[in-house]
N, C-alpha and C positions, 0 to 999 in steps of 0.2 A: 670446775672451770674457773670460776672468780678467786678460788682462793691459791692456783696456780698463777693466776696472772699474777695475782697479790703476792705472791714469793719472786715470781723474777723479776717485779718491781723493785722489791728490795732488795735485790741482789745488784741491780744494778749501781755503780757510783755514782752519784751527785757531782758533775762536773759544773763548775762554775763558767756561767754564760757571759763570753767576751762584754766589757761595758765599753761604747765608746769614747775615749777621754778627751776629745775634740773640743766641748765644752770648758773642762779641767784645764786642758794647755792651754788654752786661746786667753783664759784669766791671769797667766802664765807667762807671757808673751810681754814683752819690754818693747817701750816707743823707743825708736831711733831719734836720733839729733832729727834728721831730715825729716822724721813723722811729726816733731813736737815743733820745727819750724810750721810747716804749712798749716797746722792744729793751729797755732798763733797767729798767723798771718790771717786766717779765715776769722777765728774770733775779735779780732784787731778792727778788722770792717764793722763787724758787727757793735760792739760796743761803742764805735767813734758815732755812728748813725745814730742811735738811741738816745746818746747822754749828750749831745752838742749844744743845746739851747743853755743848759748849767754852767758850761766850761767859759758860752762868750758870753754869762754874765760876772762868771767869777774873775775873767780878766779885765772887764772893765772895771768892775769893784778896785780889784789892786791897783791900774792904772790912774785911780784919782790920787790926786796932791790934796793936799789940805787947803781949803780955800781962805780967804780971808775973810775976816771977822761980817759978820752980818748976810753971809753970801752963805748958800747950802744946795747941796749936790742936788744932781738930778733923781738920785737916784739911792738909796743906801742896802738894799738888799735885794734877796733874790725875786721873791714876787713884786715887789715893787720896778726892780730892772725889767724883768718881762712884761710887764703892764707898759710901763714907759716906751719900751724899746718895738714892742708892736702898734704902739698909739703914735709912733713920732717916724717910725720907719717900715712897718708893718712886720706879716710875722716870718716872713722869711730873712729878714735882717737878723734874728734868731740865730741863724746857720751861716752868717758871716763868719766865713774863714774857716769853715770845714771843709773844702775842698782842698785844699796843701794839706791838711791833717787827713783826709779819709785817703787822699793819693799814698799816702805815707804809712796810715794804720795797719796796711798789710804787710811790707817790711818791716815796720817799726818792730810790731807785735810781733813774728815772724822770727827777728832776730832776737830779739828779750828771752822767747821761748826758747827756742834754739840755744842762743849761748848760755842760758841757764841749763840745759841739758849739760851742754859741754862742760860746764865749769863744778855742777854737782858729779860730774862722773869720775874729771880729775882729781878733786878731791876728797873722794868716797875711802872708804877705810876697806880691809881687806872683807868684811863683812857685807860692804855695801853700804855702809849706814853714814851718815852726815849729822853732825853735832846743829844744836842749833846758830852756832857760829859757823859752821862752814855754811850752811842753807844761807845764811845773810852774806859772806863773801861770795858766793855762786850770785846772790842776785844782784849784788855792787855792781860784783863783773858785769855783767847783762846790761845793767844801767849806762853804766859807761860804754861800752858799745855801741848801744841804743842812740846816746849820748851824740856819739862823736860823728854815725855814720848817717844818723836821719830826723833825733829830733831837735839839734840844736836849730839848722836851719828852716826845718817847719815851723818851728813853735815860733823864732824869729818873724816868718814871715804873717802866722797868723794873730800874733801879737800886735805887729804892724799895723794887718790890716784892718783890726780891731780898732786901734786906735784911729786908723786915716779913716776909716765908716766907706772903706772901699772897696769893689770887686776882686775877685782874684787876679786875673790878669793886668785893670789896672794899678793895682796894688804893688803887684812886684813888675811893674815897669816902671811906677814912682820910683821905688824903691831903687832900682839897680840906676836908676837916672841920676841919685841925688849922693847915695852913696856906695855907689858901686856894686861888685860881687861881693866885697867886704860885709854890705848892710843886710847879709841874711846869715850871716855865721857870725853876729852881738851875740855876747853871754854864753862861749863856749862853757868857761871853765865853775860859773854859777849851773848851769845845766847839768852839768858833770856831776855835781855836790848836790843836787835836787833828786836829780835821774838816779844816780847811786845810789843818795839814803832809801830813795823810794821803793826802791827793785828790792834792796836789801830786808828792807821791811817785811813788806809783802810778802816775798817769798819763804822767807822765815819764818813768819806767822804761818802762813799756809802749809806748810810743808811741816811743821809741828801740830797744826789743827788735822790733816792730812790723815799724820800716824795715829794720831790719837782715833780718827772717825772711822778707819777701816783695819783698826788694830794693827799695826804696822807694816798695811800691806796687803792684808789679808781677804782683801776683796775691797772691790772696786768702790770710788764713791756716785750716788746718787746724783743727778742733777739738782735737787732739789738742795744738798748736803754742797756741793761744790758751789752752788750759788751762795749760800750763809756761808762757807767758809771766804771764800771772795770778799764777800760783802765787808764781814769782820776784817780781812785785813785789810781790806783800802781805808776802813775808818780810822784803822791803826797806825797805816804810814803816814795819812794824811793829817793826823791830831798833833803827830811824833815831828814832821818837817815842813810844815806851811810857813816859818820863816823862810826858809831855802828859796821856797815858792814866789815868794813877794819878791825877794832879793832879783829872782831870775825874771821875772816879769819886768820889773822897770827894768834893766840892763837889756832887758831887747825891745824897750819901746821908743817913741820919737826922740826922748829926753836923755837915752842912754850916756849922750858923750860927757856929761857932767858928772858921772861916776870914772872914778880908773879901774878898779875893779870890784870883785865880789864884798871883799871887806870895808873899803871905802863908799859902797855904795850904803849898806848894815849902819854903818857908823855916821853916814848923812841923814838915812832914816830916822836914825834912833836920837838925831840931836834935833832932827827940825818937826817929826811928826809923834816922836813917842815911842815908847815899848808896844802902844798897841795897834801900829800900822802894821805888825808884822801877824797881825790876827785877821789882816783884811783877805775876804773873799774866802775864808776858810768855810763859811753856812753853805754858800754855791757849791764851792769847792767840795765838800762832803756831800751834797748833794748829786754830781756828779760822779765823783770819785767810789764812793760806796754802793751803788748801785748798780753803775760801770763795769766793778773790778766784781762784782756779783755777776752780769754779763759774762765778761769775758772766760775768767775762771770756771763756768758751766759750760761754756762753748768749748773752751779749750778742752778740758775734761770729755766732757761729751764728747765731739770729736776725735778728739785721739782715740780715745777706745775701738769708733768705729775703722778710724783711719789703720788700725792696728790688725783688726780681724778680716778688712781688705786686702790689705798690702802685704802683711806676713804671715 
């Protein structure tokens, strides 16, 4: 009996048992423009919320003048700003001027994502593949976008009202009081050259740390991996263009009209305060910026992946 069963065992063929490849596709599966917008836009919040206290110290930083001789700031760094600025105004004066920024963070980010979609797809080779020169024109482009359609006039405004030590609302009703609709679009074209190099940077970095971390593609990165890659290039773009930074800062502050433009402003700096005004608010600034772009970069990451196995 057993050794009959035992023969028409054997006689039978080993047919290979369907595997699901549900899992396999899904890894498989490309974000849309429209999935890497909204991934951006959600992480865009998130990141603005987090790092705020860094950003309105590093603006006040750069908005000092150099005082005169025997006179010394309130203030010269990052913990020392946040001691001051909670001891003099408490600690929600911290988050002065995140509200035009957090209203904003969701298009802002949103669109950066997005038209970096668009502009790495346009310019992909027949392979798919993106030099590290195109990864940095794909993120200009983004910049300049970003740029033109939401953060000149936020950062305008928040800069403002950094400077005035004022609420939102009355802030930009000073504002559009004294000089118009005009006084929240100071420093397009400095934003432009700030926003560009920065996008350019970053994604660049990122998108080469990218192939490198997941073998070019080859599976997905880790939250943990998307955060240190972030992290890494914010330190990057912002080591690489914090003169841009300064530049665009006073051009959208009270004092703006005494520049004509981007270069004229660089070339007033550099004769009345030095080579190293253009290093100001960079400690804050890194501070913000590299932990932030750790934020968001895992957010977005993260996100899309899931927004991906929903939606397609």
């Amino acid at each position: 009996m057993s050794s009959t069963a035992d023969a028409t065992t054997a006689a039978v063929p080993l047919v290979p048992v369907p595997v699901s490849t549900s899992a396999i596709s899904a890894s498989k599966k490309k974000p849309t423009q429209v999935i890497s917008l909204l991934a951006g836009a959600i992480a865009g919040g998130m990141e603005a919320t987090c790092v705020w206290p860094m950003e309105y110290i590093k603006t006040q930083l750069q908005l000092q003048e150099r005082l005169p001789a025997g006179e010394k700031p309130k203030f010269t760094g990052m913990i020392s700003g946040m001691r001051y600025t909670v001891q003099n105004h408490g600690f929600l004066a911290l988050y002065r001027g995140l509200t035009p920024t957090l209203i904003s963070a969701f298009p802002k980010a949103g669109i950066r994502f997005g038209s970096n979609a668009y502009f790495k797809k346009q310019l992909m080779d027949d392979q798919g593949k993106l030099t590290p020169g195109k990864n940095f024109l794909a993120g200009v482009g983004a910049g300049i976008i970003e740029s033109i359609f939401v953060v000149t006039p936020v950062e305008t405004v928040k800069t403002k009202l950094i400077h005035l030590n004022m609420s939102f609302f009355g802030g930009v009703k000073h504002i559009v009081a004294h000089e118009g609709m005009a006084g929240v679009y100071q420093g397009l074209g400095a934003t432009i050259m700030k926003q560009g190099s920065n996008q350019g940077l970053r994604f660049m970095f990122f998108n080469e740390y990218k192939n490198w971390v997941t073998n070019n593609g080859q599976h997905n990165l880790t939250p943990l991996t998307s955060f240190l890659g972030g992290m890494s290039a914010g330190c990057f773009s912002t080591l690489c263009n914090n003169p841009l930074d300064v530049i665009k800062t006073r051009m959208q502050g009270l004092d703006a009209a005494k520049y004509k433009n981007a270069l004229d402003c660089a070339q007033q700096l550099m004769r009345h305060e030095g080579a190293g005004v253009f290093l100001k608010g960079l400690i804050p600034r890194l501070g913000r910026v590299v932990p932030g772009q750790g934020i968001i970069f895992m957010s977005f990451e993260t996100i899309q992946y899931k927004l991906v196995d929903i939606l397609l």
